[in-house]
TIKOL-471733 format. One record per residue (C-alpha): residue in three letters; x, y, z. Coordinates in Angstrom, 3 decimals. Layout:
<nodes>
ALA  X  Y  Z .
...
</nodes>
This chain:
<nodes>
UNK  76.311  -17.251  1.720 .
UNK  75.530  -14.011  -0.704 .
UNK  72.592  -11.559  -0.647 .
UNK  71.702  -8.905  -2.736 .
UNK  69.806  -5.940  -0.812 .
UNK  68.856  -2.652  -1.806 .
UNK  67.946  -0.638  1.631 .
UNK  66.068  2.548  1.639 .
UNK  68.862  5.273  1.976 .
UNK  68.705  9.024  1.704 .
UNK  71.991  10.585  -0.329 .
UNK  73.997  11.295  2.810 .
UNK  76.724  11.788  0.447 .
UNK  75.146  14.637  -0.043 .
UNK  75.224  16.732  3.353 .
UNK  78.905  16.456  3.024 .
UNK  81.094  19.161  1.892 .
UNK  82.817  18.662  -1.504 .
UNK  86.366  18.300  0.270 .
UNK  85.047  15.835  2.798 .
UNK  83.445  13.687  -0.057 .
UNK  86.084  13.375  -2.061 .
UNK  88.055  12.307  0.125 .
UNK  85.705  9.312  1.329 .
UNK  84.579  7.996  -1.459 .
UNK  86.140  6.177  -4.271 .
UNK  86.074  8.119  -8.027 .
UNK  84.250  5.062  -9.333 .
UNK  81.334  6.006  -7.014 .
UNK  81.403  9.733  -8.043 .
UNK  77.983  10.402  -9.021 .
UNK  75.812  7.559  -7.458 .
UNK  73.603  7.698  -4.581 .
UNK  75.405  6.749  -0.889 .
UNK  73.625  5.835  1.991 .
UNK  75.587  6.887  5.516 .
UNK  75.639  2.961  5.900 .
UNK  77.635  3.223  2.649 .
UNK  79.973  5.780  3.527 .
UNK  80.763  4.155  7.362 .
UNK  81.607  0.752  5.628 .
UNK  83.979  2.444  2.895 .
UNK  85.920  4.448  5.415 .
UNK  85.828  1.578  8.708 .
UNK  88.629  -0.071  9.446 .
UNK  88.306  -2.945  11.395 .
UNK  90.408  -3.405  14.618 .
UNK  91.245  -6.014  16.556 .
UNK  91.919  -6.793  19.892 .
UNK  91.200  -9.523  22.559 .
UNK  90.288  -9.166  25.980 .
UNK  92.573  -10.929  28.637 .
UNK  91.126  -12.597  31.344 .
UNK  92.477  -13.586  34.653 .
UNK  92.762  -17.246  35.974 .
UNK  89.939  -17.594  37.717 .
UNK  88.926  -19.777  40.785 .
UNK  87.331  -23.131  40.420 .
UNK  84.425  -24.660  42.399 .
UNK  83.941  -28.273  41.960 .
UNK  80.130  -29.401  42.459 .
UNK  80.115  -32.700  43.111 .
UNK  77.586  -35.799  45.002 .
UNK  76.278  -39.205  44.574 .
UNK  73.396  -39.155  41.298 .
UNK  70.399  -37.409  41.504 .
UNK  71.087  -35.331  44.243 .
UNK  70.178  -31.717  42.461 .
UNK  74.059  -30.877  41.861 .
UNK  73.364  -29.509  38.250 .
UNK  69.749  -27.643  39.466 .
UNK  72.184  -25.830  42.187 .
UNK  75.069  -24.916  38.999 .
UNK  72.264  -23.758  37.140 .
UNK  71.388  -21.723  40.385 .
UNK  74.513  -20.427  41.015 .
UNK  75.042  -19.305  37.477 .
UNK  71.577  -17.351  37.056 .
UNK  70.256  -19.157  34.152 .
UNK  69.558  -22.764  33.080 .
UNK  72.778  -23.732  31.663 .
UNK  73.223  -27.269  33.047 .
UNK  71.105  -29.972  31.564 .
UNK  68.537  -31.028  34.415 .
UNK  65.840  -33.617  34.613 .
UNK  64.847  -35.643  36.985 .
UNK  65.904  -39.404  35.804 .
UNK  69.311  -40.103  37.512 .
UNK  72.485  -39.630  35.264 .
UNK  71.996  -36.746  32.982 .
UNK  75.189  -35.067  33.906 .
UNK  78.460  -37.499  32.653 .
UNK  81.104  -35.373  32.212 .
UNK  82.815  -32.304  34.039 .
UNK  81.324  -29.006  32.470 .
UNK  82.214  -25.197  33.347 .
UNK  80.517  -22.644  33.675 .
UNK  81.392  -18.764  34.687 .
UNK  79.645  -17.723  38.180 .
UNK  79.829  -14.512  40.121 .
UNK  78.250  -13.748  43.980 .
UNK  78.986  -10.592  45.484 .
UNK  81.320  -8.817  42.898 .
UNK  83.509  -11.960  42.917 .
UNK  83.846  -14.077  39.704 .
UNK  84.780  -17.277  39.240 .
UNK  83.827  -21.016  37.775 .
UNK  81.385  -23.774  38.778 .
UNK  82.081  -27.073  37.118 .
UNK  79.348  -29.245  36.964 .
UNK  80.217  -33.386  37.332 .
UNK  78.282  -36.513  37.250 .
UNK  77.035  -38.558  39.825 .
UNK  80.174  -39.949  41.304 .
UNK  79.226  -44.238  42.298 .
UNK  81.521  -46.348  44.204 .
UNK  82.779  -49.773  42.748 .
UNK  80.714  -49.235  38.990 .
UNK  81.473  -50.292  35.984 .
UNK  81.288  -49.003  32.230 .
UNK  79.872  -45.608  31.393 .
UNK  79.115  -45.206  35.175 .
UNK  83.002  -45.567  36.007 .
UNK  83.919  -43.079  33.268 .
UNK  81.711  -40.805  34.960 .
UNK  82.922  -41.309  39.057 .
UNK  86.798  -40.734  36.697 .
UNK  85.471  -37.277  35.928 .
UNK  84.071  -36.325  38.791 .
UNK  87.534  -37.244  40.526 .
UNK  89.273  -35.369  37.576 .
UNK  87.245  -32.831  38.378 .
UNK  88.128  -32.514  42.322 .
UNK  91.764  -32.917  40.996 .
UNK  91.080  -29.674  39.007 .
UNK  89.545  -27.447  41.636 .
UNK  90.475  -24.714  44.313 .
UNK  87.751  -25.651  46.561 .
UNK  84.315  -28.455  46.468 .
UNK  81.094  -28.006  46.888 .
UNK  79.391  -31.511  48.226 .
UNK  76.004  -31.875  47.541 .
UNK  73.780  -34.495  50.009 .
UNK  70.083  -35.017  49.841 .
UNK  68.991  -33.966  52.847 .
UNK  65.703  -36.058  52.557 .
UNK  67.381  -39.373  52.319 .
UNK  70.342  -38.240  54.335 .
UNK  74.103  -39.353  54.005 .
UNK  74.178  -43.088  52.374 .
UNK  77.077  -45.162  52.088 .
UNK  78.267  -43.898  48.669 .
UNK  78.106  -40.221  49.828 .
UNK  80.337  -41.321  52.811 .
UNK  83.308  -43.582  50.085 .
UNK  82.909  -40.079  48.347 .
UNK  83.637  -38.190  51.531 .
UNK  87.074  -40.520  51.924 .
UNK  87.844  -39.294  48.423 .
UNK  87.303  -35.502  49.143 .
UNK  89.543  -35.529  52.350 .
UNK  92.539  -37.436  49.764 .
UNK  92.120  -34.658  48.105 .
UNK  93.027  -31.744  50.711 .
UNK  91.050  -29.290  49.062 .
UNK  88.150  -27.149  51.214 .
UNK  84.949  -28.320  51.533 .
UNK  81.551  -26.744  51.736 .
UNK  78.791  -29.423  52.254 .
UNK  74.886  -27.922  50.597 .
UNK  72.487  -30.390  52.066 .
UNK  69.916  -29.878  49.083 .
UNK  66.001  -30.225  48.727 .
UNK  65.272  -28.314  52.253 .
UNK  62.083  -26.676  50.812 .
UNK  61.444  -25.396  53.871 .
UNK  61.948  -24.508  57.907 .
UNK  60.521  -27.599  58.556 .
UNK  62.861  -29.458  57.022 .
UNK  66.277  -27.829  58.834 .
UNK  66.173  -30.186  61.258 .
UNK  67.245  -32.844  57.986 .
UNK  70.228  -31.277  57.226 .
UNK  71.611  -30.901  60.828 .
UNK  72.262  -34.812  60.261 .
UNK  75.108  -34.471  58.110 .
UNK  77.206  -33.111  60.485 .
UNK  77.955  -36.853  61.283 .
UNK  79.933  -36.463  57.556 .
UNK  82.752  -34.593  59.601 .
UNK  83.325  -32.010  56.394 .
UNK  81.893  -29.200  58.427 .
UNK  78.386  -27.281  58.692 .
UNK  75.984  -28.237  56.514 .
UNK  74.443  -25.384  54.739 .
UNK  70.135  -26.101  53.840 .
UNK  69.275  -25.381  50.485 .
UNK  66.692  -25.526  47.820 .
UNK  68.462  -25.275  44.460 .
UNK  64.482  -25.124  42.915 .
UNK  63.390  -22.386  44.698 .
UNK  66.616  -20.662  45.587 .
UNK  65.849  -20.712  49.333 .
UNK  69.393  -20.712  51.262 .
UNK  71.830  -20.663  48.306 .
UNK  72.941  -16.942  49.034 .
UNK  74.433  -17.965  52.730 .
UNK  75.909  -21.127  50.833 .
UNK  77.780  -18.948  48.557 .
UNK  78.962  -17.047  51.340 .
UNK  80.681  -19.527  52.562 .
UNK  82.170  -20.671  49.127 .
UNK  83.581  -16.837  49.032 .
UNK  85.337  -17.604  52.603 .
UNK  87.209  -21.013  50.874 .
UNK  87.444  -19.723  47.394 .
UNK  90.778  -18.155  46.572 .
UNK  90.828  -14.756  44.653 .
UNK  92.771  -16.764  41.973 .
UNK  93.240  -19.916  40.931 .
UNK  95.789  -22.096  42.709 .
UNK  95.379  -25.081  39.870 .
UNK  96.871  -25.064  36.934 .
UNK  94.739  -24.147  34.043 .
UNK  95.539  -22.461  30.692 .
UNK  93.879  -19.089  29.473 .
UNK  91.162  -20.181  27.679 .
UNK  90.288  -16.851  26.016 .
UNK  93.689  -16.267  24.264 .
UNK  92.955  -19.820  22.661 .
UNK  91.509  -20.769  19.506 .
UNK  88.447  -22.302  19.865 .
UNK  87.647  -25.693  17.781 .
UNK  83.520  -27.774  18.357 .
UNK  83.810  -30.939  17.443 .
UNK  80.476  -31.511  15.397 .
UNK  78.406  -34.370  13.934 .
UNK  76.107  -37.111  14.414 .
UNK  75.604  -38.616  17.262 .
UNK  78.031  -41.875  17.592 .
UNK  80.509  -40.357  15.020 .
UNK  83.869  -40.465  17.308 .
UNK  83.546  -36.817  18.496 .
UNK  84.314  -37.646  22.439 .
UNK  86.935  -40.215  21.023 .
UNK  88.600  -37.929  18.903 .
UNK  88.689  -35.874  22.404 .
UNK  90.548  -38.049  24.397 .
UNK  93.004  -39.309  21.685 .
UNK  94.004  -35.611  21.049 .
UNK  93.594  -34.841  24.804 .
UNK  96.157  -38.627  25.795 .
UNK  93.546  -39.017  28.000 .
UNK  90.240  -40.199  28.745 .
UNK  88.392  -36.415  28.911 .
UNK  84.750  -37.372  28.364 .
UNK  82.930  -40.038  28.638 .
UNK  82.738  -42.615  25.701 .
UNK  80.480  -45.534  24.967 .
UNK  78.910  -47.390  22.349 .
UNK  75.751  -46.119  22.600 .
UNK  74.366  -42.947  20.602 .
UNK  74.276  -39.547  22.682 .
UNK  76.596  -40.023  25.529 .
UNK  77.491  -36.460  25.228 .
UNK  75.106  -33.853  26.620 .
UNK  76.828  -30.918  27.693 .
UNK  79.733  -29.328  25.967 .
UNK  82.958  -30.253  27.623 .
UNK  86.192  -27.837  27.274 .
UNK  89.339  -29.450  27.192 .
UNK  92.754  -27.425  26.191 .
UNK  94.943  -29.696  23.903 .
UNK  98.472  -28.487  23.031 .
UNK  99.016  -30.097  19.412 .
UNK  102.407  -29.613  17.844 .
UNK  103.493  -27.359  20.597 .
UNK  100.433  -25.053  19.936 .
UNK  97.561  -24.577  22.488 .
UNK  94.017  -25.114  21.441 .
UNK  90.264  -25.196  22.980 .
UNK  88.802  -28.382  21.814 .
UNK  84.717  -28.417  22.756 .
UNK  82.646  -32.001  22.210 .
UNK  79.525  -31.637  21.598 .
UNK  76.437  -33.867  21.834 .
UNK  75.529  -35.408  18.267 .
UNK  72.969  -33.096  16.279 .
UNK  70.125  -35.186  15.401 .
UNK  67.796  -34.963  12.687 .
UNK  64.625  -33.910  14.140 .
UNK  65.823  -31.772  16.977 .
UNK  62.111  -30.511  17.754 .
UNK  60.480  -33.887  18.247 .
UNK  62.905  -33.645  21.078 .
UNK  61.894  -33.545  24.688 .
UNK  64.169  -33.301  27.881 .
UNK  68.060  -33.561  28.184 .
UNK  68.476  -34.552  24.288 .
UNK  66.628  -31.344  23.478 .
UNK  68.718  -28.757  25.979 .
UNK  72.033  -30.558  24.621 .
UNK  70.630  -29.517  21.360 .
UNK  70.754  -26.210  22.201 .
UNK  73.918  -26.519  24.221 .
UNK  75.621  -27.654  20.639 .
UNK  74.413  -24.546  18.497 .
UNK  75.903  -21.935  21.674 .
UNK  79.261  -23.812  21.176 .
UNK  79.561  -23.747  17.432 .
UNK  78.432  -19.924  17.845 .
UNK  81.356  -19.103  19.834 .
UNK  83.994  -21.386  18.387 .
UNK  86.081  -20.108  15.364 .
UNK  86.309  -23.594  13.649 .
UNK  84.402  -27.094  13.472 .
UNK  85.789  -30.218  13.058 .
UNK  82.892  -31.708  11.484 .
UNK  83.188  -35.852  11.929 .
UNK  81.759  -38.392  9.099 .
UNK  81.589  -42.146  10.285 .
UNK  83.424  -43.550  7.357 .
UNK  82.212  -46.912  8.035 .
UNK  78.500  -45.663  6.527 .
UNK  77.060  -44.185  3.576 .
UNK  77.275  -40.075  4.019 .
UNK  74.105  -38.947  4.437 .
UNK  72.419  -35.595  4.481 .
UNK  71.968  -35.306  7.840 .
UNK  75.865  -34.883  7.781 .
UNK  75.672  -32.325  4.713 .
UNK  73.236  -30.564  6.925 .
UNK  75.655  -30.159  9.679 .
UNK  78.408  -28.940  7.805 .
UNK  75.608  -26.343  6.649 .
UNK  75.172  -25.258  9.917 .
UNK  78.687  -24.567  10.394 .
UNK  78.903  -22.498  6.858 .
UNK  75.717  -20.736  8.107 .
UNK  77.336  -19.647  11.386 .
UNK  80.359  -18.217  9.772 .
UNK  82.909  -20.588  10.885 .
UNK  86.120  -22.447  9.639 .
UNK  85.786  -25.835  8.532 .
UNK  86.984  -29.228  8.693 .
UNK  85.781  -32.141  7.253 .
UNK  87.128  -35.432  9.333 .
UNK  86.006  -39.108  7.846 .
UNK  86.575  -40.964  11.276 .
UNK  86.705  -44.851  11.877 .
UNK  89.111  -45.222  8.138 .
UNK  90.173  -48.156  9.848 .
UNK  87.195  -49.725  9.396 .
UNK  86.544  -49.118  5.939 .
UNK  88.378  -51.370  2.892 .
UNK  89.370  -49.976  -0.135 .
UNK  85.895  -50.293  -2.514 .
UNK  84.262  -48.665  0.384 .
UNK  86.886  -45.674  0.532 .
UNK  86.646  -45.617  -3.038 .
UNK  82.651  -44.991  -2.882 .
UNK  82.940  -42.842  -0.281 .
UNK  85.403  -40.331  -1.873 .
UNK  82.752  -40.467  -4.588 .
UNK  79.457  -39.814  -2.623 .
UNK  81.636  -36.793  -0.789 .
UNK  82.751  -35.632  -4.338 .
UNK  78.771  -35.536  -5.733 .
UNK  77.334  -33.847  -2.192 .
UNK  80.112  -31.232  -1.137 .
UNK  80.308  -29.919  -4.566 .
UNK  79.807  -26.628  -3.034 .
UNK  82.108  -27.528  0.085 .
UNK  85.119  -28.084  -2.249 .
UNK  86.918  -25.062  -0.676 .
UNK  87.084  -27.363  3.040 .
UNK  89.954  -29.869  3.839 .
UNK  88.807  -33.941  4.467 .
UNK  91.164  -35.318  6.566 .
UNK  90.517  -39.235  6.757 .
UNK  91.736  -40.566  10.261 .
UNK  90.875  -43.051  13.110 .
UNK  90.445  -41.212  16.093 .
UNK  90.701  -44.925  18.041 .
UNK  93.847  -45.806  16.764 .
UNK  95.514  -42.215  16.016 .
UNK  96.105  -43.011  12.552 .
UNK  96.569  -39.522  10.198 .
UNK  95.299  -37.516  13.528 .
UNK  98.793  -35.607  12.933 .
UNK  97.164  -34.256  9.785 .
UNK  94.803  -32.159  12.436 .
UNK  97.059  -29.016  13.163 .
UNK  97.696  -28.463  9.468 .
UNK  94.083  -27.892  8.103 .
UNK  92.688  -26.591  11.317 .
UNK  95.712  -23.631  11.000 .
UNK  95.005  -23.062  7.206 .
UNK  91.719  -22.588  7.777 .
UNK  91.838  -20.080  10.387 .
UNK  94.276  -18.022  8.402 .
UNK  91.912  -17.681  6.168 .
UNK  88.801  -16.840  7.977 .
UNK  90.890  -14.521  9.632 .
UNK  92.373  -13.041  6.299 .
UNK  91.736  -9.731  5.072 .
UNK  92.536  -7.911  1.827 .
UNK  93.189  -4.272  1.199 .
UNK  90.539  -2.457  -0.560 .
UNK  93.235  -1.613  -3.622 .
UNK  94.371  -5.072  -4.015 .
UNK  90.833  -6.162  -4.004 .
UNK  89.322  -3.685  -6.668 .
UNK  92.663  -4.141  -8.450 .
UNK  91.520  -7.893  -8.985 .
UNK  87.654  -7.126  -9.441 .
UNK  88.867  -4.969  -12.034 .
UNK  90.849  -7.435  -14.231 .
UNK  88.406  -10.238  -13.730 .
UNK  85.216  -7.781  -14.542 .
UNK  87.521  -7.005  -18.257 .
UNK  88.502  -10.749  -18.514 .
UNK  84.914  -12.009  -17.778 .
UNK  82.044  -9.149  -17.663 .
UNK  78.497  -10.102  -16.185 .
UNK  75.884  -11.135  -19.240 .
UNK  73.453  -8.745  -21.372 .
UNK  70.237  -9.527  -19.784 .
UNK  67.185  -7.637  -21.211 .
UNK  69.939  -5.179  -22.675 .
UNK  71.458  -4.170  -19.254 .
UNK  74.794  -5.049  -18.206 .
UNK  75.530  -4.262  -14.371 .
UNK  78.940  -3.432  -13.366 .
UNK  80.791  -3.792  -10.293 .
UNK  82.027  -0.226  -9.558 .
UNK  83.497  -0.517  -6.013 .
UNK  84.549  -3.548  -3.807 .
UNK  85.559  -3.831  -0.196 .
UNK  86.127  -6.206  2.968 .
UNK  83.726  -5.345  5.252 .
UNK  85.145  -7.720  7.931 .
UNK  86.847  -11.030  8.464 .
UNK  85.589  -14.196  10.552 .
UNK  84.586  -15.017  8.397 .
UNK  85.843  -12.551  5.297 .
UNK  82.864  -11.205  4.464 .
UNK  82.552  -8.561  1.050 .
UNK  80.636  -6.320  0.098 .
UNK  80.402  -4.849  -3.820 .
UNK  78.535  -1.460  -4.887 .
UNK  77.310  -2.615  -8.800 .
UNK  74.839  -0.197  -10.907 .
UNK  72.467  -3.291  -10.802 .
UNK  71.658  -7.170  -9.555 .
UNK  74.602  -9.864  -10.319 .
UNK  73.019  -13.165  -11.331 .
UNK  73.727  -16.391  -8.608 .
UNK  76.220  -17.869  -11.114 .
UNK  78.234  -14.845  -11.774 .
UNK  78.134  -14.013  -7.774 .
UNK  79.616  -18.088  -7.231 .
UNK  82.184  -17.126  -10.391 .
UNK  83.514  -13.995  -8.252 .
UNK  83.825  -16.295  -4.895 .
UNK  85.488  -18.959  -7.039 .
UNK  88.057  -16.446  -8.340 .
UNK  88.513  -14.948  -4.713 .
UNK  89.821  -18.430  -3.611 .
UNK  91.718  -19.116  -6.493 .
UNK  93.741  -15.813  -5.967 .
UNK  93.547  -15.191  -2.550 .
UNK  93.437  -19.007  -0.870 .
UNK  90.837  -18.737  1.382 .
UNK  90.679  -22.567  1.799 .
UNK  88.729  -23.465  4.892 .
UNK  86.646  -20.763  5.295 .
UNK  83.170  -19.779  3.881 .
UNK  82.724  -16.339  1.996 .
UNK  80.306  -13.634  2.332 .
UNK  79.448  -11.723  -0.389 .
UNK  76.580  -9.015  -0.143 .
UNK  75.944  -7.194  -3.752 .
UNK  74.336  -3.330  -3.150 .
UNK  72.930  -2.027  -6.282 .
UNK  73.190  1.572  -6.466 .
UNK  71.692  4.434  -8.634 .
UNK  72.808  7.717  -9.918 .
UNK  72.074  11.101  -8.411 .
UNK  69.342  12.110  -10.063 .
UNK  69.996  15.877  -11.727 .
UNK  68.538  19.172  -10.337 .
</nodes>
């Protein structure tokens, strides 16, 4: 969370004109070497300011399992962002991605293989797909045109037309002319022309998207909140933790897909929640796992899928299965969140399960391993029964205050000031450093930098964070603090 550095600079100070330097940089750093870097960060202000976005139109890709749906998303998007492989079933939930053909923007969600008259984790699935019609301004139907239309693609067709949305049928894994003549014989589906495709080798997919321009509206016609003015919240942990249950109790609904058995969760699934009459973007994730490169396949990708969602979320609700021992693949979890810069949350799910000598030993294992965590919230909860998931909204607001928090450079060097006469750095080797200029160089998460005339020790760096929170809050949010040692000018 700290470094020290001391870059190669020239004296830019220097090239300045006297007027011009004094009024840029601060009389305690009168006499010392800058760099420009220096100067730029001294002076900066940071400003702030989010882009708005315009409801965009939705595309539904949807089909029976194993039909190439998620190798035509990734297709359509430009990049391997779906999870593909080629056992039936990796896809279970609805996933969205952003998608633009000819100047025209909008989003392809990604379902499961939708199953008539299944049971378990297969009927969660066909529920999202359907959610995921529900949701859309126009569907994509995906057939294998080798095998040609079977009798679940036609129960899926009786769903589509329920739905009264437009259709555009891709009649997939036509690798070449010679196989045109396949995909002709889905006309007998009645949803139209069926366009040929390859979604391997990209052969046809440009006249398919034509035709999902001509159905597409130029804005969305479904209701769906603007995700970018949101605050973003990855729900992180082990896999089998409660993440995707913690989902749906928040969401009132069943979101994503949720079964007993470990990694159920591959892609990240977006859901908006309103909590206490405030909007948020909730993303599940699939469970990090504790060798990550001894995977292979879907579990790998979803790997990967996990650390791009806690990069662009601003907090993690990091989950801890009460009901065990904490170990450190949980510790190294929350590490990852405190190494990407993000607000934290510490959740013990499944209390409900636990009896009071376990809670008892679990408060103390938590106690002895997040000794440096202490600054985070635990919120113990049930995310099956609801129990103390009210407490949510406080600690996931406190903690975004203060990651986005920022403190004036006068009130700050005010403070450094009184603590360095209160409590000055050691005498080591007969030097003392001291801390001649502070200053926020930015906020999510606050990050500081301080100009000293030499190296601060670890412990007196982690006395200066401690003091931060104690005066400034900061609870819920990790702190950056980068030390630059400086010299004097040397005279001429």
């Amino acid at each position: 969370m700290s470094e020290q550095t001391l870059p190669q600079h020239q004296d830019w100070s220097s090239q300045l004109n006297s007027s011009d330097a004094a009024a840029l940089v601060p009389s305690n750093l009168e006499g010392f070497s800058l760099s420009e870097a220096d100067i730029r960060l001294i002076e900066a202000e940071e400003g702030a300011g989010e882009d708005e976005s315009s409801s965009l139109p939705v595309l539904a890709v949807i089909g029976r399992p194993n039909v190439g749906k998620s190798s035509l998303v990734n297709r359509i998007v430009g990049q391997r962002m779906a999870v593909v492989q080629d056992t039936p079933g990796v896809t279970r939930d609805r996933v969205s991605y952003p998608a633009s053909w000819s100047g025209k923007d909008f989003l392809v969600v990604d379902t499961g293989g939708w199953e008539v008259d299944v049971t378990g984790i297969d009927a969660s699935v066909a529920y999202q797909a359907e959610r995921a019609i529900d949701g859309a301004d126009a569907i994509l139907f995906v057939v294998d045109a080798e095998v040609g239309a079977t009798t679940t693609d036609e129960a899926l067709v009786r769903v589509v037309r329920r739905a009264r949305k437009p259709v555009v049928v891709a009649a997939n894994k036509v690798d070449s002319a010679y196989q045109e003549a396949d995909a002709y014989g889905l006309w007998g589906l009645g949803l139209g022309e069926p366009f040929p495709v390859s979604a391997v080798h990209g052969r046809g997919v440009g006249d398919l998207l034509d035709a999902v321009l001509e159905v597409l509206p130029s804005t969305t016609q479904v209701s769906h909140a603007a995700d970018s003015q949101l605050r973003r919240v990855a729900l992180l942990g082990k896999p089998n933790v409660g993440k995707s249950s913690l989902l749906n109790r928040l969401a009132a609904q069943e979101r994503v897909v949720v079964n007993e058995h470990a990694g159920t969760t591959r892609d990240p699934v977006n859901e908006t929640i309103v909590l206490d009459g405030q909007p948020w973007l909730f993303v599940d994730t699939a469970g990090i796992r504790r060798h990550v490169q001894r995977e292979s396949g879907a579990d790998y990708y979803a790997s990967l899928r996990t650390d791009a969602a806690l990069n662009d979320a601003e907090l993690a609700l990091v989950l801890i299965d009460a009901s065990r021992d904490v170990t450190q693949q949980d510790v190294r979890v929350m590490q990852k969140v405190v190494d990407a810069g993000r607000a934290l949350v510490i959740v013990n799910n499944k209390w409900d399960l636990v009896d009071e000598i376990q809670r008892n030993e679990l408060n103390r294992q938590l106690e002895q391993i997040l000794v440096q965590l202490q600054w985070a919230d635990v919120i113990n909860m049930s995310a099956l029964t609801g129990w103390h998931t009210n407490r949510l909204t406080r600690a996931m607001t406190t903690a975004l205050e203060s990651w986005d928090q920022r403190i004036s450079t006068s009130t700050l060097n005010s403070f450094l000031g009184e603590l360095v006469a209160e409590h000055p750095h050691p005498v080591r080797s007969g030097k003392q450093p001291r801390i001649l200029f502070g200053t926020q160089a930015s906020s999510r998460p606050p990050r500081f930098v301080l100009f000293t005339t030499g190296f601060l020790e670890a412990g007196y760096r982690r006395f200066i964070e401690r003091s931060l929170r104690e005066k400034f809050g900061f609870h819920g949010t990790p702190l950056e603090i980068s030390v630059r040692p400086r010299e004097r000018k040397k005279r001429r």
